[in-house]
TORGU-157059 format. One record per residue (C-alpha): residue in three letters; x, y, z; residue number from 1. Coordinates in steps of 0.05 Angstrom, whole numbers, plus 5000, padded with zeros to 4 digits. Example, Ala and Ser with C-alpha at 12.3 -4.5 7.8 and 13.67 -1.06 7.14 Angstrom:
[r "ala"; [5246; 4910; 5156]; 1];
[r "ser"; [5273; 4979; 5143]; 2];
# end
This chain:
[r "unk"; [1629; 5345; 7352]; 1];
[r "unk"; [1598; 5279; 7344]; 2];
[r "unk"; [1610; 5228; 7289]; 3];
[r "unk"; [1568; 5164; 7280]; 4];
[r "unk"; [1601; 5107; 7276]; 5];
[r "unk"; [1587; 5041; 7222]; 6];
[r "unk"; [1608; 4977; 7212]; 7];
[r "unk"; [1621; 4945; 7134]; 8];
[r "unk"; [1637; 4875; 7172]; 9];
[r "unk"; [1604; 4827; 7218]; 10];
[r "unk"; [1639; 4806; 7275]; 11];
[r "unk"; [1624; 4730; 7296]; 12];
[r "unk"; [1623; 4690; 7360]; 13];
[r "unk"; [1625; 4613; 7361]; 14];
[r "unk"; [1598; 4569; 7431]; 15];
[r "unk"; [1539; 4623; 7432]; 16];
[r "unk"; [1482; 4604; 7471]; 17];
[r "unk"; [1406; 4600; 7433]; 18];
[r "unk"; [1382; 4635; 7487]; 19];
[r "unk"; [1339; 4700; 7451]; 20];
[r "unk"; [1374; 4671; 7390]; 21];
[r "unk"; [1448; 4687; 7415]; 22];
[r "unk"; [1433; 4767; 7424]; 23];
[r "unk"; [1457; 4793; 7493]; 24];
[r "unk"; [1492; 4724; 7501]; 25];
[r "unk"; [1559; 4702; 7516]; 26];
[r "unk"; [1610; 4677; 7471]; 27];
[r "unk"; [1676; 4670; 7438]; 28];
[r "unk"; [1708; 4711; 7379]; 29];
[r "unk"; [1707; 4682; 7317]; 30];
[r "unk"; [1727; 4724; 7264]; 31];
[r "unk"; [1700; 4793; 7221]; 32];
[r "unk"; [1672; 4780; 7159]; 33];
[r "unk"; [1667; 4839; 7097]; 34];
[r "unk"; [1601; 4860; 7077]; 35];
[r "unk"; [1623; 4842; 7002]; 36];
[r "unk"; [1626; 4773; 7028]; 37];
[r "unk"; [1554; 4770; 7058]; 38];
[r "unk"; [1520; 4724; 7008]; 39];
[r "unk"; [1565; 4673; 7005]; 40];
[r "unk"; [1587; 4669; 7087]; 41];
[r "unk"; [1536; 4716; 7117]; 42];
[r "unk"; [1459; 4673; 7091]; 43];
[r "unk"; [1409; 4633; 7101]; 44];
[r "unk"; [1432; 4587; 7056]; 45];
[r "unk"; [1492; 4584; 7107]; 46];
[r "unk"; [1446; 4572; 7165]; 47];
[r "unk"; [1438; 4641; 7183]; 48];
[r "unk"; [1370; 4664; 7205]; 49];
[r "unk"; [1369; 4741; 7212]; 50];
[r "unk"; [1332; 4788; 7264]; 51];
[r "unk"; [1330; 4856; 7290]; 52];
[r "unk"; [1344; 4878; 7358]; 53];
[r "unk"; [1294; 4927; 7380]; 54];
[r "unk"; [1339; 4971; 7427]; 55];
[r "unk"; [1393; 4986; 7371]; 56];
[r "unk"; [1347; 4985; 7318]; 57];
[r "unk"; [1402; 4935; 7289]; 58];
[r "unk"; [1405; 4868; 7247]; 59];
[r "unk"; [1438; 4806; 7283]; 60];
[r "unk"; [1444; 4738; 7253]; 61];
[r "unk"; [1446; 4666; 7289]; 62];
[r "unk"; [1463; 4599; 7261]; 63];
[r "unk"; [1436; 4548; 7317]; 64];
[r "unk"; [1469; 4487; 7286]; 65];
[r "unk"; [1536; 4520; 7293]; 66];
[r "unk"; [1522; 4566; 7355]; 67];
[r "unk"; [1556; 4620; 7326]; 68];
[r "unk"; [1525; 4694; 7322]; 69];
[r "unk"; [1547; 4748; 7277]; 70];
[r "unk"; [1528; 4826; 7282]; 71];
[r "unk"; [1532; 4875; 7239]; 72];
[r "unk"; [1504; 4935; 7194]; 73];
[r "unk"; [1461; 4931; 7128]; 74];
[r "unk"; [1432; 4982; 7088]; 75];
[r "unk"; [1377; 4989; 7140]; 76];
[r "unk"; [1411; 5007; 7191]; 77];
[r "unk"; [1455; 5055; 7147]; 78];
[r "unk"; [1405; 5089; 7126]; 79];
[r "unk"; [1374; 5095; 7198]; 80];
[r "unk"; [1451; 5129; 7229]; 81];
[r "unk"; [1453; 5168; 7166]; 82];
[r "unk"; [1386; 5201; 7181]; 83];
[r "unk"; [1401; 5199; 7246]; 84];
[r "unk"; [1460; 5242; 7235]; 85];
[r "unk"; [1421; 5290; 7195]; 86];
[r "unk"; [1361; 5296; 7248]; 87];
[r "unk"; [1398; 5315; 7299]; 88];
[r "unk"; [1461; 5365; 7261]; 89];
[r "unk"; [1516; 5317; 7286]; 90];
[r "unk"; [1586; 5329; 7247]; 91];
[r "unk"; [1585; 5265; 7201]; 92];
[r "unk"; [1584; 5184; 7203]; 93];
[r "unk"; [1652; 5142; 7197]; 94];
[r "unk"; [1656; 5069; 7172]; 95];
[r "unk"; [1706; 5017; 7175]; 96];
[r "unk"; [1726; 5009; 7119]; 97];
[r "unk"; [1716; 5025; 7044]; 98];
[r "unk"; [1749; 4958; 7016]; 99];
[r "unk"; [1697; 4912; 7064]; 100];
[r "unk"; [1637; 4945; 7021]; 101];
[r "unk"; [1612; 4915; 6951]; 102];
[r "unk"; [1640; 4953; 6882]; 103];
[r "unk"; [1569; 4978; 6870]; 104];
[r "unk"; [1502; 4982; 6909]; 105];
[r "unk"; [1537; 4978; 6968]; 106];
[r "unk"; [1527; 5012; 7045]; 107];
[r "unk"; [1576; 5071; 7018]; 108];
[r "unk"; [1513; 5081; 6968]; 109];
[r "unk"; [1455; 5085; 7025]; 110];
[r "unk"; [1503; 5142; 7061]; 111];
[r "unk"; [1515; 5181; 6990]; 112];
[r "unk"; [1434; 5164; 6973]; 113];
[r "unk"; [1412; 5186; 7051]; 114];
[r "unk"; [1465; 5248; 7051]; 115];
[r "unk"; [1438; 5274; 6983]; 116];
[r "unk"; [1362; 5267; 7002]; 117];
[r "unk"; [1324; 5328; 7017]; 118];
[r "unk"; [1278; 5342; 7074]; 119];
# end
């Protein structure tokens, strides 16, 4: 039996290297930060520029003035394990946790909205 797993945090490293934008780079652990808390410490407006890594079809995020680099999961990537998970039969996908998420339109939403879809 195989469950998927998902993220409703970011985890952050500080003294990360701009090197391809701090993915695949060394660094040190900063902190986690809730996905209800994106827009205010998670944005652009932070210094944040956001891309996707290729391999794990994932978002990442860099601030260069700070060095620090953050990954995580969004709805994109939600919805791609949720698929994913109904593709291929696999027993279910697991987050941690519910109170990280937003009271509405949240990532719990893309897994209900995914789960519910027909083929």
């Amino acid at each position: 039996k195989i469950v998927i797993g998902s993220a409703f945090y970011a985890r952050t490293w500080e003294r990360t290297p701009a090197n391809n934008n701090g993915l695949y780079q060394p660094g040190k652990f900063k902190s986690f930060i809730p996905y209800r808390q994106f827009d205010q410490r998670l944005s652009a407006d932070s210094g944040f520029v956001f891309y996707q890594d290729s391999v794990a079809k994932a978002p990442y995020a860099y601030n260069a003035a700070r060095r620090t680099f953050a990954t995580f999961d969004d709805k994109l990537s939600i919805r791609r394990k949720t698929q994913y998970v109904k593709d291929k039969g696999l027993h279910g996908i697991m987050f941690w946790e519910l109170t990280l998420d937003t009271y509405g339109d949240g990532l719990l939403d893309v897994i209900d909205q995914v789960k519910n879809e027909r083929q």
